[in-house]
Each structure stands twice: as structure tokens, then as C-alpha cells.
C-alpha positions as CSV (number, residue, x, y, z in Angstrom):
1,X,0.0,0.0,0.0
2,X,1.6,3.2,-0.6
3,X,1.7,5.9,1.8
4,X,1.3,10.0,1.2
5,X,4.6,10.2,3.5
6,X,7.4,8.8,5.1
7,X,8.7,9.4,8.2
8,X,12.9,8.7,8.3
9,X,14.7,9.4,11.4
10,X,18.7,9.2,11.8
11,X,21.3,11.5,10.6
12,X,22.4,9.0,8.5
13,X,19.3,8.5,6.9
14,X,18.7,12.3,6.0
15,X,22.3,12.8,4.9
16,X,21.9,10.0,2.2
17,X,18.3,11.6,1.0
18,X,19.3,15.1,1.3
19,X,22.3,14.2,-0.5
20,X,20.4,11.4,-3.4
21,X,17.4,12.3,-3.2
22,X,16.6,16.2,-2.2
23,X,13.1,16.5,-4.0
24,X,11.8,13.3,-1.9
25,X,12.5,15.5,1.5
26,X,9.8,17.8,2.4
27,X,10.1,18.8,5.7
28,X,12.9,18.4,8.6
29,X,12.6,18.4,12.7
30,X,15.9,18.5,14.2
31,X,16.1,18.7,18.2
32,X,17.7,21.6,19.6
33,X,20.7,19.9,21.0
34,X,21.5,18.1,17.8
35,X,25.1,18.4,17.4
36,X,26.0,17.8,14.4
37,X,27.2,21.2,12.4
38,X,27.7,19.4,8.5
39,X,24.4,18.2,8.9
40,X,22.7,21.4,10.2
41,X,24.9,22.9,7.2
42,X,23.4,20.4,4.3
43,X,19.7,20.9,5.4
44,X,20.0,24.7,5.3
45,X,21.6,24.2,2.2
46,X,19.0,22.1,0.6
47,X,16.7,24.8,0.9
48,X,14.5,22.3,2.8
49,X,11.4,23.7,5.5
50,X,13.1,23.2,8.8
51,X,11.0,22.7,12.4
52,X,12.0,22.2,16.2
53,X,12.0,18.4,17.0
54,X,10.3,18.3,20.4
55,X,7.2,16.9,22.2
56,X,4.7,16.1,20.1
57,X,5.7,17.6,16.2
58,X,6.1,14.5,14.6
59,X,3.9,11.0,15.3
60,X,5.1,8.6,17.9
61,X,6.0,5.8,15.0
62,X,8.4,8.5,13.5
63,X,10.7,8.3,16.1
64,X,10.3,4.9,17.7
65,X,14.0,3.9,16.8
66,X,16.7,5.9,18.4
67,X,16.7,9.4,15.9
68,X,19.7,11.0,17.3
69,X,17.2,14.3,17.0
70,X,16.8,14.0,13.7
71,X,13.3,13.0,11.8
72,X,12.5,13.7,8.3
73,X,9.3,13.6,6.2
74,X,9.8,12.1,2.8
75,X,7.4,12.2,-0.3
76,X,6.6,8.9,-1.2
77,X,5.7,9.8,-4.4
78,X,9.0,11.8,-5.5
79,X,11.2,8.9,-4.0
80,X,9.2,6.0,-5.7
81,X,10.3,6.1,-9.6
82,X,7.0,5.1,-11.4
83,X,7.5,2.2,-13.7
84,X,6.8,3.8,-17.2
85,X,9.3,6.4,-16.6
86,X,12.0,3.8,-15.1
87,X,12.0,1.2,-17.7
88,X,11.8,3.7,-20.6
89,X,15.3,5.0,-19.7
90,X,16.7,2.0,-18.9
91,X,19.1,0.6,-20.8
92,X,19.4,-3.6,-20.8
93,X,22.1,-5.0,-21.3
94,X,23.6,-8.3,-19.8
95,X,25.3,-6.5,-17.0
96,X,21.3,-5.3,-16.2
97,X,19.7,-6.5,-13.3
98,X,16.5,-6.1,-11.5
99,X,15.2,-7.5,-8.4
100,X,10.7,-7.6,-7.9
101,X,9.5,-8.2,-4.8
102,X,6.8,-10.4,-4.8
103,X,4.6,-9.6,-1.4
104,X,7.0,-9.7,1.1
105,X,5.6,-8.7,4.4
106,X,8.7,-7.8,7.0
107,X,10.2,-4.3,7.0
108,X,13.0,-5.7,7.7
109,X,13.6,-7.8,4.2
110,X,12.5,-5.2,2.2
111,X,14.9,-2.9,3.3
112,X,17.7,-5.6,3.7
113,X,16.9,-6.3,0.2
114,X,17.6,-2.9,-0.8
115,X,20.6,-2.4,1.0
116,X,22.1,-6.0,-0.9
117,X,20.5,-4.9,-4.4
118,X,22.7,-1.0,-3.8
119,X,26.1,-3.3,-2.8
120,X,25.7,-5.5,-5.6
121,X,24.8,-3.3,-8.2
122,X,21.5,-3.9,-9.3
123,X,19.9,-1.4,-11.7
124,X,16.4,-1.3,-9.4
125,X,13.8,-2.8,-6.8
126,X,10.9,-3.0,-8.1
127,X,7.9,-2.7,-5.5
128,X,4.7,-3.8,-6.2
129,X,1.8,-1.3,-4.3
130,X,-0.7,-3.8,-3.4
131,X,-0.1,-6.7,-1.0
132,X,3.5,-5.8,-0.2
133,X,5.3,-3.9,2.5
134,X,5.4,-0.8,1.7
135,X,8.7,1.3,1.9
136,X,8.6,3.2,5.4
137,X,10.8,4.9,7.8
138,X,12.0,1.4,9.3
139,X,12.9,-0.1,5.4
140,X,15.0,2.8,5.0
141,X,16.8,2.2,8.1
142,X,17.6,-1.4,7.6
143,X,19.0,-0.1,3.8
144,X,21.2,2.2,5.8
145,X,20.1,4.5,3.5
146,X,20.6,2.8,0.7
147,X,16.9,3.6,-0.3
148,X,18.1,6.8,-1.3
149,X,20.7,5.1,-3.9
150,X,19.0,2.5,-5.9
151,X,16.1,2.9,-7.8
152,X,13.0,1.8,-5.9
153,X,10.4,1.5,-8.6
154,X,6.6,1.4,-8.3
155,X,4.7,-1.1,-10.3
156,X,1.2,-2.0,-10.5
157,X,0.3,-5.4,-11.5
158,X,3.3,-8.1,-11.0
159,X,2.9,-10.3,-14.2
160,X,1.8,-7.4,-16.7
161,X,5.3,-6.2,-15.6
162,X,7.3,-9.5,-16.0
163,X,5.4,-10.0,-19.4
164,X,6.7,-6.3,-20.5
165,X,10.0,-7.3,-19.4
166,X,10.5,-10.2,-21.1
167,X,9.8,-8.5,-24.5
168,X,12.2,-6.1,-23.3
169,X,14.9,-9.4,-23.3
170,X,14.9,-9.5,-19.9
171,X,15.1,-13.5,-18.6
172,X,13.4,-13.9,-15.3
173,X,14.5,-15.9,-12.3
174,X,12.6,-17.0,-9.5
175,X,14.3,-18.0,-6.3
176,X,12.4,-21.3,-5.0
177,X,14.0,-23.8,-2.2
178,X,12.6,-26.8,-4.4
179,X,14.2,-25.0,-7.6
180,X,15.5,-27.4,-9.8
181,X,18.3,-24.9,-11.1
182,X,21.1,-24.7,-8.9
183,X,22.0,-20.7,-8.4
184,X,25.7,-22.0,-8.5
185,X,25.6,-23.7,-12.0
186,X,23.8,-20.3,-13.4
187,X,25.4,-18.4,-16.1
188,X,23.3,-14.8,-16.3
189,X,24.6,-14.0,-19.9
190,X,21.1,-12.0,-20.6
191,X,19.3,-8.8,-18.3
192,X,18.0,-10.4,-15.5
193,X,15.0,-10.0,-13.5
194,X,14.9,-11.6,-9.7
195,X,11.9,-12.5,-8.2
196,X,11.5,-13.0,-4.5
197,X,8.5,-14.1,-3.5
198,X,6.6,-13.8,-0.2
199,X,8.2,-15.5,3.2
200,X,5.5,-18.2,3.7
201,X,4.1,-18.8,1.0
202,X,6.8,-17.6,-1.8
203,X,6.1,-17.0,-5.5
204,X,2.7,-16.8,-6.2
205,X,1.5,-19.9,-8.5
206,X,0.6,-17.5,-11.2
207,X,4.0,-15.7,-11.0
208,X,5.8,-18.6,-11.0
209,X,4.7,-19.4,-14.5
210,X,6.3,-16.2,-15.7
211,X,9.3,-17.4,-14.8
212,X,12.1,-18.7,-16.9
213,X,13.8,-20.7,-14.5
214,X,13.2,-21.6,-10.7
215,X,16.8,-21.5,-8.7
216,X,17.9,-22.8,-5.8
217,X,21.0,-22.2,-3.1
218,X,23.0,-25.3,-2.7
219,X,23.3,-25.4,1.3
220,X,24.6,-28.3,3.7
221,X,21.9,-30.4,4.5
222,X,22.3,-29.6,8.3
223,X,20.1,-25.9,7.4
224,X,17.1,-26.2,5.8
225,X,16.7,-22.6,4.3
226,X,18.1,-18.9,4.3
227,X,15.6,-16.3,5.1
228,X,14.5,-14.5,2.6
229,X,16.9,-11.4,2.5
230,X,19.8,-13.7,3.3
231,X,18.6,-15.6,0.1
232,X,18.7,-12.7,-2.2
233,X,21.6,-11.1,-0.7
234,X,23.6,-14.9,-1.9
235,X,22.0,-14.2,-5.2
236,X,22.9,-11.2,-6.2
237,X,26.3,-11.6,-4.7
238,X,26.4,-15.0,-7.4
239,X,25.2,-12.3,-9.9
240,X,27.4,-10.0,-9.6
241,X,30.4,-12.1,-9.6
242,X,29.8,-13.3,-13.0
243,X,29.6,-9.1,-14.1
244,X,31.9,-7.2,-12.2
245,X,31.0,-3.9,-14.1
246,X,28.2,-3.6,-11.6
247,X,30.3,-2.9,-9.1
248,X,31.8,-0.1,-10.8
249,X,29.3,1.9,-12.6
250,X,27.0,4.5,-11.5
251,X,23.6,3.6,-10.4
């Protein structure tokens, strides 16, 4: 579900937007003692509306991590990248890869998701708005503010966009414990798409026949499964391995 705003909290957090994403930040509360002068320094710079952090200005949620007197409100709709306008400047090549999230339901993956798609240098996450955590304050914590740095792309329905991205040459990959594909014996010479489905319940059925190939993570037998974060983050590290320009160019 998307949400009219976010509320981040952190310096670190409103360092990375202010300094990736500046249209997304709308408004900033910074508590009096705050003590950080290249912070103060880079809002004021932004140009950004700037407030007193005290009792009661921003909703108890905003804060409920440690902020360090720092909470910002974000624009969900300038940080999200709506799909249209992302793929139509994006340029595929085999060194291409995208990540969709197929309703995952803890904060905690998605962000952790982003963070390993930003260190392995995926092209974008794409998000679908219905049935999936949504990107919040606590995603953006757990990406370390990586949220700011990778693409983080909107979409509406999941399989209209696999089916446009496969006429695009994109081959799609579905992670899946029972995959028959082992994510070791891969070779991604095409743009990729990786789909990780829900934690329970994984790719749904209908999903799942979109999908070129179903891969799997060769583990000892003495572990059942990674979670799923832990199983994208071996992924893309796979990935990435095989196309070390990732790690070098710009997102």
C-alpha cells in the first residue's frame, strides 16, 4: 500500500536523502541539542522547511527507533520512480539486473533487500503497491540509507510487468527452495529480473509461470533454508560475480 509520507529518522538517513534524493525530503525536525554542524549545514543548504524536534511535532511511530534528534518527512511519491518512466530510460544489457519483490511482508527484508541490491549493483527494486510492504521509515533504516541510492520503482500489477520485461529481453528468475536450477551452476549472460516471493508462502503460482527458471541455493543439509533477504543477498552476490562492471558503474 503506498503511503502520502514517510517518516525517516537518523542523521544518516537524511544525509543520504538530502544528498540522493533532495526533491523526496519535504520537511525536517531537528532537536535543539543536535550536534552535528555538516548536517545542520546540508539541510540549510537544501533549501528544505526546517522545524524544532520536540514533544509532540512529529507522530510517535516517526521516532520509535533511536533518531539522534533527527526526523524527516519524505514524499513517497517523489522517492518512488514510477515504472513507465523507469524502464523507458533504462538501458538492458547483460550487465542489467532487477530485483521484484513479490509480497513480502517484514520491514526488515525489504529494506535488507535494498541495501544488498545497492552493494551489488542492481539497476532497481521493483515494488509492487498492493499486498506488499510498503517502503517506510524502518525499510529505510535497515537499507542504511541505501533507499536513497537505488532505484526503488513502483509497479502495479506483478505479471503485466514480467510480461513487459521479457519483451524487453529481460530472462526472469525466481528463487524457490525446491528449484530445480542450482544458483551456482547459473550463467546470467542476458538482463536479469529476480523474483522473490513472499516468506511463507513464496512466488505466487501465477508468478511462478512467468518465470524462466526456478533457482535454488545449494546449502549443507544440516540448514534447511536462508531467510528470505539472506537468500537474495547470496543471489545477487552470485550475480554480480559473474559481471563485475556492476560494481563499478554508476547507479
Amino acid at each position: 500500500m503506498v503511503q502520502d509520507k514517510i517518516y525517516i529518522y537518523g542523521k544518516h538517513a537524511l544525509t543520504e536523502a538530502l544528498k540522493n534524493r533532495p526533491k523526496a525530503v519535504k520537511k525536517v525536525f531537528l532537536a535543539p541539542q543536535m550536534d552535528d554542524p555538516a548536517l545542520r549545514t546540508l539541510v540549510k543548504e537544501s533549501g528544505v522547511h526546517e522545524a524544532i524536534l520536540g514533544a509532540g511535532s512529529v507522530p510517535q511511530e516517526a521516532g520509535g527507533a533511536s533518531h539522534q534528534g533527527v526526523v524527516a518527512v519524505i514524499s513517497q511519491k517523489e522517492l518512488m520512480v514510477p515504472y513507465d518512466e523507469f524502464v523507458e530510460g533504462l538501458v538492458a544489457s547483460p550487465d542489467t539486473a532487477l530485483v521484484l519483490l513479490n509480497e513480502l511482508q517484514d520491514p526488515h527484508n525489504v529494506g535488507a533487500v535494498i541495501r544488498s541490491a545497492a552493494a551489488f549493483g542492481i539497476a532497481g527494486v521493483l515494488i509492487p503497491e498492493h499486498d506488499q510492504a510498503p517502503v517506510t521509515g524502518a525499510v529505510v533504516k535497515v537499507s542504511a540509507g541505501m533507499a536513497f541510492r537505488v532505484p526503488l520503482v513502483a509497479i502495479g500489477n506483478t505479471n503485466h510487468t514480467l510480461r513487459d520485461l521479457k519483451e524487453r529481453g529481460f530472462w526472469v528468475y525466481g528463487l524457490a527452495g525446491e528449484g530445480s536450477n542450482p544458483l551456482t551452476k547459473e550463467a546470467f549472460t542476458v538482463p536479469t529480473v529476480f523474483v522473490l516471493g513472499n516468506e511463507a508462502r513464496g512466488i505466487r503460482e501465477k508468478t511462478r509461470e512467468l518465470c524462466d527458471v526456478l533457482i535454488s541455493i545449494p546449502m549443507h543439509p544440516r540448514c534447511e533454508s536462508l531467510n528470505a533477504a539472506a537468500s537474495m543477498a547470496v543471489t545477487l552476490s552470485t550475480w554480480s560475480a559473474q559481471h563485475p562492471t556492476a560494481l563499478t558503474d554508476t547507479l
